[in-house]
C-alpha positions in Angstrom: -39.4 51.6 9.7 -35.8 50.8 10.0 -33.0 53.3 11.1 -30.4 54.2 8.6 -27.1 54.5 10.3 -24.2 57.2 9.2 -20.8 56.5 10.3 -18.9 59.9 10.6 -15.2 59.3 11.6 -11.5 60.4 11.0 -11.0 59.3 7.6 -10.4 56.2 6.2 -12.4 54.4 9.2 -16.5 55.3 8.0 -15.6 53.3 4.7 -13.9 50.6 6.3 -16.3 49.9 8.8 -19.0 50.0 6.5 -17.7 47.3 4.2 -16.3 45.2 7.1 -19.9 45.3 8.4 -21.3 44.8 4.6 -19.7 41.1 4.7 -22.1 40.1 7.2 -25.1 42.2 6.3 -25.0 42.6 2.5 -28.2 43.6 2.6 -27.8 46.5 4.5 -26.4 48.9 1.8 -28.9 51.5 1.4 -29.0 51.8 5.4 -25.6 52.0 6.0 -23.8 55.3 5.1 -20.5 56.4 5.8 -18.4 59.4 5.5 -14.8 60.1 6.1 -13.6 63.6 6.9 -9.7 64.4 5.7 -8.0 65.9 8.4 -7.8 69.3 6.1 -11.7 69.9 5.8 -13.3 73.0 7.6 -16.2 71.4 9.8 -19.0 73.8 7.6 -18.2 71.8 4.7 -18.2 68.2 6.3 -21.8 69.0 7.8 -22.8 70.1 4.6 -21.3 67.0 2.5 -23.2 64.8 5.7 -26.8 66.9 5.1 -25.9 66.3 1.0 -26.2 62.8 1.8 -28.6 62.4 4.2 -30.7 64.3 1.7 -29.9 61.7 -1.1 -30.6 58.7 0.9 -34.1 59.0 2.5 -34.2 62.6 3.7 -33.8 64.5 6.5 -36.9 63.5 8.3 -35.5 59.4 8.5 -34.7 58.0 12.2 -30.8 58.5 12.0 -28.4 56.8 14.2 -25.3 58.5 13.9 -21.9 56.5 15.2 -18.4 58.8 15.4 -15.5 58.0 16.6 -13.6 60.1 19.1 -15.7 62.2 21.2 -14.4 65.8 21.4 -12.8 65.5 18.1 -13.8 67.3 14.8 -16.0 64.1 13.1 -17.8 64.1 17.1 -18.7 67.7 17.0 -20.0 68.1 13.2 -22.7 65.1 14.2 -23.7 67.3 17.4 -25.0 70.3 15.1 -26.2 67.4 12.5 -28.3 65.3 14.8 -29.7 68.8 16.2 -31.0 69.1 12.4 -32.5 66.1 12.4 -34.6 62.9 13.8 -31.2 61.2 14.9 -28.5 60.0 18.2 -25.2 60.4 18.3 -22.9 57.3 20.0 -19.3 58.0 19.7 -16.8 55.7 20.3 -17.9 53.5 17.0 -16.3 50.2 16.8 -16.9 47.0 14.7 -19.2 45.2 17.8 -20.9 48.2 18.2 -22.1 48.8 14.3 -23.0 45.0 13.8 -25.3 45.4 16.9 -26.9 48.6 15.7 -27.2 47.1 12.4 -28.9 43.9 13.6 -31.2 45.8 15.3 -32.1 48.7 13.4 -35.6 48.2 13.1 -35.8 48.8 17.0 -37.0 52.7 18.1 -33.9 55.1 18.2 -33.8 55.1 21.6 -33.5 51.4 21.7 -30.6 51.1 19.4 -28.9 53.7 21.3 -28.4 50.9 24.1 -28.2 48.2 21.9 -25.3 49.9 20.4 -23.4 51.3 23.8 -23.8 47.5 24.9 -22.4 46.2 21.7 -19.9 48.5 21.9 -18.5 47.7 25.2 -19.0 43.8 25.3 -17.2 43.5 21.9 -13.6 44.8 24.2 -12.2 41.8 25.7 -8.5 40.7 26.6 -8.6 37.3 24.8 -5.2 36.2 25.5 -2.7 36.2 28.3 -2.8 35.9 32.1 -5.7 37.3 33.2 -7.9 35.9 29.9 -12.0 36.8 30.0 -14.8 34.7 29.7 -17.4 36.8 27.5 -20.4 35.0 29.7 -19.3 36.2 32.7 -19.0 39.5 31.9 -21.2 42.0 33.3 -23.5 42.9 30.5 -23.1 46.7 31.3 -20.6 49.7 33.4 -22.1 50.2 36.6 -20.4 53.3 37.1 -20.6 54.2 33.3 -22.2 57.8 34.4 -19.4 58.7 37.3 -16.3 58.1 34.8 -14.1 61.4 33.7 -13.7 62.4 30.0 
């Protein structure tokens, strides 16, 4: 079974990640939901527009990978109480890398694609220009100290 995957972000960013990652997996439609909350909606009415469409698109018993943006913020903390509700993780910190990674492998368990995603994530941030330029392949392919940072 795959994983659907719900982007829940500051709006306009869960539609325009979804079609930006819709050009390389056009197949990935049905799988691949996205909602944007207005910076005017209460948080009780984005969960329930998020359960609306969980509902619609496979229930809420489906493995759920949920991807926010800003942790702390008020897309972040409307997925906490919806992944509580259902079979689900929550990565926040959603960028382009990160959802082509969880898309490509969203057949993996949800556990899985929880570190598939964080690695995507992180190796997709690279200074590409200037004096101090990365090589991708040198790069370590995770933080060692990813668990002693401040938030």
């Amino acid at each position: 079974m795959t994983t659907r995957i719900l982007l829940l972000t500051h709006a306009p960013l869960a539609a325009a990640l979804r079609e930006c990652a819709l050009h390389v997996f056009a197949d990935s439609a049905d799988d691949l939901l996205a909602l944007d909350v207005p910076s005017d909606e209460a948080p009780e009415a984005t969960l329930e527009r998020a359960l609306a469409m969980l509902v619609a698109h496979g229930g809420l018993d489906a493995p759920t990978l949920v991807l926010t943006d800003l942790f702390g913020a008020t897309p972040c903390n409307v997925a906490q109480r919806l992944t509580g509700l259902l079979q689900a993780r929550l990565v926040a910190g959603v960028n382009l890398p990160m959802l082509l990674r969880s898309i490509g492998y969203r057949h993996e368990s949800l556990d899985a694609l929880v570190s598939r995603a964080m690695v995507g994530g992180s190796q997709g941030v690279m200074q590409v220009a200037g004096s101090s330029r990365q090589n991708q392949s040198a790069r370590p392919s995770n933080d060692q100290d990813q668990y002693h940072h401040q938030q």
